[in-house]
PLY file of the C-alpha trace (Angstrom):
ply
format ascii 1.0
element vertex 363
property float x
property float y
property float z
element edge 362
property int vertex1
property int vertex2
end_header
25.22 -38.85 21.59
22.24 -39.48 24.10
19.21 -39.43 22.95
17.95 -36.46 24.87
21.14 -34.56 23.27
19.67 -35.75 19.87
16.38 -34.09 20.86
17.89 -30.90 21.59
19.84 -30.39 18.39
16.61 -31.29 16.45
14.49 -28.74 18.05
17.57 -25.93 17.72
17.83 -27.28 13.45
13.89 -26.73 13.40
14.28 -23.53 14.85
16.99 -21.93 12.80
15.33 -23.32 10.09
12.30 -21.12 10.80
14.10 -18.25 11.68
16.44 -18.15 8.35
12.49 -18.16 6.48
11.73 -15.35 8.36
14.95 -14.02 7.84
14.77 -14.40 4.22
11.28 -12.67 3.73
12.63 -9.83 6.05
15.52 -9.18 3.72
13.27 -8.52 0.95
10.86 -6.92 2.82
11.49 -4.87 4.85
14.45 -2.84 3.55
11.44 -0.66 1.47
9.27 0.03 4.26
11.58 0.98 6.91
11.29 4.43 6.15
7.61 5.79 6.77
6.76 7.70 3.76
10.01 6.70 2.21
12.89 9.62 2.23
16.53 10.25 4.34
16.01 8.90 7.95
18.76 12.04 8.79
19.99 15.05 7.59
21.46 18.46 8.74
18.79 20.33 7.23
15.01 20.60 9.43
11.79 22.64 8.95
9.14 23.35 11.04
5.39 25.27 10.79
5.96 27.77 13.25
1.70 29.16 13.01
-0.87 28.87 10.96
-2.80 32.62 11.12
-5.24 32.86 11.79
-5.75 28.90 13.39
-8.50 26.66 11.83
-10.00 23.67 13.91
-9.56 21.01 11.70
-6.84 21.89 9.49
-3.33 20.42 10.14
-0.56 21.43 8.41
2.80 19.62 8.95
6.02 20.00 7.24
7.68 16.31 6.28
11.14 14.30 5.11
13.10 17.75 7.39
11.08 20.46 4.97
10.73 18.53 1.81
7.46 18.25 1.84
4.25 20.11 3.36
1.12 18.15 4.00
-2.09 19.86 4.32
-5.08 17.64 6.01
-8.72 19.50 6.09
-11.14 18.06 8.62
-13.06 20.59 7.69
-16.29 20.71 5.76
-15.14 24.00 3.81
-12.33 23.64 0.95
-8.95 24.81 1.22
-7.69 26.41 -1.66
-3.83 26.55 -2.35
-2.10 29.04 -5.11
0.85 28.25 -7.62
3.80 30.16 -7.49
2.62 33.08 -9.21
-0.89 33.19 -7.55
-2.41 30.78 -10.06
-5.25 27.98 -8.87
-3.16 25.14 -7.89
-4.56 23.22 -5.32
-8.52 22.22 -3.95
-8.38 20.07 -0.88
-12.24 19.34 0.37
-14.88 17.09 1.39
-14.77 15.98 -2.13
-10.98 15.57 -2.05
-7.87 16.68 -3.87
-7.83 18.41 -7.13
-4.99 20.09 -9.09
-4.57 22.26 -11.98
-3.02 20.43 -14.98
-3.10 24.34 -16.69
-0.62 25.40 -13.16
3.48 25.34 -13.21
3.59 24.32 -9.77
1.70 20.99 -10.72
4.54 20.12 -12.37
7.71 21.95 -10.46
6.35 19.88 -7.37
6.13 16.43 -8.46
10.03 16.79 -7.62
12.49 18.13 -4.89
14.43 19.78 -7.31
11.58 20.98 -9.47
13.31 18.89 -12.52
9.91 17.92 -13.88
9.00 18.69 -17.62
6.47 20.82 -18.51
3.86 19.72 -20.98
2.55 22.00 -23.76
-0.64 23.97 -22.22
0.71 25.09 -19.27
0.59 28.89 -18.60
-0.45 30.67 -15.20
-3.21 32.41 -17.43
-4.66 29.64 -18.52
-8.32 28.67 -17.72
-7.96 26.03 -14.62
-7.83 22.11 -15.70
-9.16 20.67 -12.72
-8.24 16.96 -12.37
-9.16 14.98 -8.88
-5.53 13.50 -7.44
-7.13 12.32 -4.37
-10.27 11.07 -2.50
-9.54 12.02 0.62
-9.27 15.48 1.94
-5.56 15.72 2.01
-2.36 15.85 0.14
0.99 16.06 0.51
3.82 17.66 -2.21
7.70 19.30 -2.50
6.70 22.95 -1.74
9.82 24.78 -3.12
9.72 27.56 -0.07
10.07 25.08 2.50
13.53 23.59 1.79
16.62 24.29 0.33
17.09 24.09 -3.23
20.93 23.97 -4.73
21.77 20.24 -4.59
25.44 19.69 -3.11
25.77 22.68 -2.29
25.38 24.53 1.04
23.49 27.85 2.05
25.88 30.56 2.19
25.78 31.43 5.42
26.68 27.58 6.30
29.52 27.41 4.01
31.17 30.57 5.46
30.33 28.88 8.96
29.25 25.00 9.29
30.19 24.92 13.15
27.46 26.12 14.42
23.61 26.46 13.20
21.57 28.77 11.20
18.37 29.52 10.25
18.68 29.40 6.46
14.88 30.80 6.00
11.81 31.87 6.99
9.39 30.93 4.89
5.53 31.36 3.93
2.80 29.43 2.48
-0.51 31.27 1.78
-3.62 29.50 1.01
-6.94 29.97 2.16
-10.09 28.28 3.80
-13.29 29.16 1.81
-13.06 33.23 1.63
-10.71 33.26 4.49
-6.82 33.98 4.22
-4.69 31.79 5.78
-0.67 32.39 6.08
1.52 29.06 6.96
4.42 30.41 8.14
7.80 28.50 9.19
11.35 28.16 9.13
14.22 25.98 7.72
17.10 25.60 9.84
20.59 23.78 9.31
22.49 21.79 12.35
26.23 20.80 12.24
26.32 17.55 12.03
28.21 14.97 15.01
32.01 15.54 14.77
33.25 12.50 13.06
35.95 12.15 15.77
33.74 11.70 18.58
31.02 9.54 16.87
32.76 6.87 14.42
35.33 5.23 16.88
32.17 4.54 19.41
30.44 2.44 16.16
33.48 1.03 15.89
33.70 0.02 19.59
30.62 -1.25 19.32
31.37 -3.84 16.42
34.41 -4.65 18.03
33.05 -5.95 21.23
29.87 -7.88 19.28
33.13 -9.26 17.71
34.94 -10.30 20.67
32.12 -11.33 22.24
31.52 -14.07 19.86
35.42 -15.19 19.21
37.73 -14.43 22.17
35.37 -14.90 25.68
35.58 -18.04 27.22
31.85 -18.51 27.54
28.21 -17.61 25.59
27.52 -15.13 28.33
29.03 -12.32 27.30
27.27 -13.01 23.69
24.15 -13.08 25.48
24.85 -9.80 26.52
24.88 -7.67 23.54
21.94 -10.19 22.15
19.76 -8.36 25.24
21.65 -4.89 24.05
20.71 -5.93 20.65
16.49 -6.64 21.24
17.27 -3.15 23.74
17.51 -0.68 20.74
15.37 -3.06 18.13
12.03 -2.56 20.75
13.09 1.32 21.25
13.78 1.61 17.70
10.51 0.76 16.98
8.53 2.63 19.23
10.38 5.46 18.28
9.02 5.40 15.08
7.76 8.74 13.69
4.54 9.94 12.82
4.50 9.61 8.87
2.07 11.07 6.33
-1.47 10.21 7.00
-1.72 9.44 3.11
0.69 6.06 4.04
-0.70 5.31 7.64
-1.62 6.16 10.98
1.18 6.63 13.97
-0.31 3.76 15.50
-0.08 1.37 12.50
3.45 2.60 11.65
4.42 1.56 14.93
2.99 -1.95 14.75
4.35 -2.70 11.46
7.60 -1.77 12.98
7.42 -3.81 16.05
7.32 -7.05 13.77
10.80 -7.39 13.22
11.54 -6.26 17.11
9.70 -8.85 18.28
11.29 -11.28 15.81
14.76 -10.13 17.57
13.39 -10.42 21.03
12.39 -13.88 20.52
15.61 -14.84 18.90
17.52 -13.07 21.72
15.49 -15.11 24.75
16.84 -18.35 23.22
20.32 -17.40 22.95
19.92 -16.02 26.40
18.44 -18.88 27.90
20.96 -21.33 25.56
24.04 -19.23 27.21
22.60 -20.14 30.86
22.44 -23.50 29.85
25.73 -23.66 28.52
24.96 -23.95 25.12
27.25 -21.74 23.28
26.78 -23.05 19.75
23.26 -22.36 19.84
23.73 -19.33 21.34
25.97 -18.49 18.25
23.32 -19.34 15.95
20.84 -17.14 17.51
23.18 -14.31 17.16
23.74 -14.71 13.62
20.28 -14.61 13.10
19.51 -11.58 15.59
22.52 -9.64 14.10
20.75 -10.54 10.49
17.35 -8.57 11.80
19.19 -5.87 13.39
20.92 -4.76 9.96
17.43 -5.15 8.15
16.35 -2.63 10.83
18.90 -0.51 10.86
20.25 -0.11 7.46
17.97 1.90 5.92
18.17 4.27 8.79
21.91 4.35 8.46
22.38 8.19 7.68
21.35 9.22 10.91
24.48 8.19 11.90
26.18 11.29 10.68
23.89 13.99 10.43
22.50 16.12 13.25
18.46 15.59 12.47
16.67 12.56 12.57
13.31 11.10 11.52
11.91 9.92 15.02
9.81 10.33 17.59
12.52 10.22 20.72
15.61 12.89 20.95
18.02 12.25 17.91
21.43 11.45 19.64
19.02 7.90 21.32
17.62 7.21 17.47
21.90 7.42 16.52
22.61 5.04 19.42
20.10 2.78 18.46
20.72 2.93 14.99
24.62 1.91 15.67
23.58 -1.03 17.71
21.31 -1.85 14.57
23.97 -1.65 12.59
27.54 -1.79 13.64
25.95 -3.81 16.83
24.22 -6.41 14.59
26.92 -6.92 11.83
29.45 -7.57 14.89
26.90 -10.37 16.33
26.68 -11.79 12.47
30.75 -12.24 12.79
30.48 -12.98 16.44
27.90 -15.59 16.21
29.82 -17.48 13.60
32.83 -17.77 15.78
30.79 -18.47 18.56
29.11 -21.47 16.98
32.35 -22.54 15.25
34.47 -22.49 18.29
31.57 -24.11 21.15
30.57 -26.31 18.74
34.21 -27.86 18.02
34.85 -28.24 21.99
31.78 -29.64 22.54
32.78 -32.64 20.73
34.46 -35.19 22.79
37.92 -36.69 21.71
37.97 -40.05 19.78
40.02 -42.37 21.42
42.11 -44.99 19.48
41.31 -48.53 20.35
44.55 -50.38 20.13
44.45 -53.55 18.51
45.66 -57.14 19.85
49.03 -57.83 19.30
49.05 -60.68 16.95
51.26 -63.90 18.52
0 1
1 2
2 3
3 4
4 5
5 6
6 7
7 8
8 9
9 10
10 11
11 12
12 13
13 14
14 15
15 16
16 17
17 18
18 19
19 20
20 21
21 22
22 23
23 24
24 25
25 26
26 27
27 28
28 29
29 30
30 31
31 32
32 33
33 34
34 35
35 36
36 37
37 38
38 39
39 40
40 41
41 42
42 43
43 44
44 45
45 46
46 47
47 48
48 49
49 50
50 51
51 52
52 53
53 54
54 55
55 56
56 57
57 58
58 59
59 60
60 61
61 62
62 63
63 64
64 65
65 66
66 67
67 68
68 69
69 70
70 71
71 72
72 73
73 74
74 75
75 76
76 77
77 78
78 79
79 80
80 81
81 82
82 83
83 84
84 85
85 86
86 87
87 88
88 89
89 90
90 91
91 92
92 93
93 94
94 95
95 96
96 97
97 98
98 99
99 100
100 101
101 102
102 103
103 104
104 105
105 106
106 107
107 108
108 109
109 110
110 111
111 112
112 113
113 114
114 115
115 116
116 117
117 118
118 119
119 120
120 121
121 122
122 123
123 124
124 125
125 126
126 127
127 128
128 129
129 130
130 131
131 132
132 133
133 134
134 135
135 136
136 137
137 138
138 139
139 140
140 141
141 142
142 143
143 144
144 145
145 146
146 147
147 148
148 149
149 150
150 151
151 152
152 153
153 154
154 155
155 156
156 157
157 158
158 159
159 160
160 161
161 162
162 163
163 164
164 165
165 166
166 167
167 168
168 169
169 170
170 171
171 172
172 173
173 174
174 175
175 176
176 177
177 178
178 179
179 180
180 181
181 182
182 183
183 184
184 185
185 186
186 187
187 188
188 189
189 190
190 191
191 192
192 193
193 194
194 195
195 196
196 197
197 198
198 199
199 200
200 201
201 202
202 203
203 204
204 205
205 206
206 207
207 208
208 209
209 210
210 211
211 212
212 213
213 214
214 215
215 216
216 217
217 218
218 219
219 220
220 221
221 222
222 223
223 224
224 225
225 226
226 227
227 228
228 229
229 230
230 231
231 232
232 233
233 234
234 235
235 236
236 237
237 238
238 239
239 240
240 241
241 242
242 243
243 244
244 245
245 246
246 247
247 248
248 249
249 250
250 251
251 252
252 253
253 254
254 255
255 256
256 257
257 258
258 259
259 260
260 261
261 262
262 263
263 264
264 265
265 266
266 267
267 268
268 269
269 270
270 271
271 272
272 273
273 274
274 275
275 276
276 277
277 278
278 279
279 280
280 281
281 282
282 283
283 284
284 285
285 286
286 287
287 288
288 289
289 290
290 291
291 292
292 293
293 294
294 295
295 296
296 297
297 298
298 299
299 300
300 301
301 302
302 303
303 304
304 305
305 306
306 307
307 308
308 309
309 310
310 311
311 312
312 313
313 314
314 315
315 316
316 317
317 318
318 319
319 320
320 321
321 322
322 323
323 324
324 325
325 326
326 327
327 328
328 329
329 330
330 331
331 332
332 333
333 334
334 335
335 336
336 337
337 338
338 339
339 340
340 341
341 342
342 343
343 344
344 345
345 346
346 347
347 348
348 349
349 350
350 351
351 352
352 353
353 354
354 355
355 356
356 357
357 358
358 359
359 360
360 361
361 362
């Protein structure tokens, strides 16, 4: 080998070396904060605030996680109060923050989507309030019960009789008020069939297949370096797509550049295999698409279950979040399997034949 070839290969070791660190902390990492706020990244089931009457400057109201979870955010410099179920104190949100009533059901039925929660001795709508401060800031977010649907594993009627086309399964209300003034959150809940399997699951699989083939069957790195640059593609819009999430967790702008760390990880990763496959230098080019595909499926697995449902956390239209999310995914596990053929097979016909020396015939 000459020595500049020796060079080379040191500088591509060092670098996969560094990349397979990164790679490691990644796969720890970021698997739990994918998901802003944590939740589903997808489901059939969405929510929106359709008004808040009458309209206060200064307080937001939102509905999160497809109707979960309402989050109320006073600007204001007058409290909002929020009743329990059964018009009981429940909720304070002010200048001086959050407090909830420890005496109020609701305290306890929404610390869970279900409303599974236990309730403690004391507890009794007549009670005198038990005021206990939850939060600093002047907002909060929890699992109002009249924003989503309840039954676990089991449909709305109205879907069950007829899941091929949407309904609206309610329209719901919240009331609260803003010092003596009534306010009425009003919205809806809405279910969406979900992509037909037929249509959606052989394109993933078309997609894998060609990361595949890319790596193992074509003659050169080129077509490798192809779905790398597909690959960095959806990890950058992927990103940037990234939703607004609660503003208990962080703001749009941070959520975004938190995401964009592991996107610019694959974009770097992709540029070398690029420029490795214009050089000729499929093994490398293998390498760097084992360790893209790696980053991809950190990105895009905990996303996965937009894949087959009709709603999805993001800022961009859904059907672009489930084509990015199957590049993540089917995409980056085919350029895992690809790259290791690619490396395998350049990096065996790169080496050049050992020729047998004959030895002198003896006389």
């Amino acid at each position: 080998m000459t020595r500049a070839g020796h060079v080379r290969r040191t500088a591509a070791g060092r670098l996969l070396v560094v990349l397979l660190g990164v790679l490691a902390v990644l796969a720890v990492a970021a698997p739990a904060s994918a998901h802003v706020g944590g939740g589903e990244a997808g489901s059939d089931f969405d929510a929106a605030v359709r008004s808040v009457s009458p309209d206060v400057p200064g307080l937001t109201v939102r509905v999160l996680q497809f109707g979960d979870e309402l989050e109320v955010v006073n600007a204001t410099d007058t409290e909002v109060t929020v009743p329990g179920y059964s018009g009981e104190p429940y909720l304070r949100i002010g200048p001086d923050g959050v407090w909830r009533n420890a005496a109020s059901p609701a305290t306890y039925l929404n610390l869970d989507r279900y409303g599974r929660t236990p309730m403690p001795d004391g507890v009794d709508i007549t009670a005198a309030p038990r005021w206990e401060q939850v939060s600093t800031q002047a907002q909060y977010v929890w699992h109002d019960h009249r924003t989503h649907w309840m039954t676990q594993d089991q449909l709305p009627p109205g879907v069950a009789a007829d899941p091929s086309r949407p309904h609206t399964v309610i329209e719901w209300t919240v009331p609260m008020a803003h010092g003596g003034t009534d306010v009425v959150v009003a919205g809806v809940l809405t279910w969406s069939p979900p992509p037909p399997a037929w249509l959606v699951w052989p394109g993933y699989a078309l997609v894998l297949a060609g990361a595949v083939a890319a790596g193992w069957f074509a003659r050169g790195p080129r077509l490798l370096a192809g779905a790398l640059a597909v690959g960095a593609l959806a990890s950058m819009y992927h990103a940037l797509a990234t939703p607004e999430p609660p503003s208990s967790v962080s703001s749009h702008v941070g959520a975004i550049v938190s995401a964009l760390l592991p996107a610019l990880l694959v974009l770097l990763a992709a540029a070398v295999g690029v420029r490795a496959a214009g050089r000729g230098s499929g093994g490398l080019t293998g390498l760097m698409a084992v360790a893209v595909g790696w980053l991809l499926l950190v990105q895009g697995l905990p996303d996965v279950d937009v894949l087959w449902t009709a709603n999805a956390l993001t800022a961009g239209p859904p059907v672009l979040a489930r084509v990015a999310v199957a590049v993540l995914v089917a995409g980056g596990l085919g350029l895992v399997l690809g790259g290791v053929g690619a490396a395998r097979r350049f990096r065996d016909g790169a080496r050049a034949p050992v020729h047998q020396v004959d030895e002198p015939a003896l006389s």
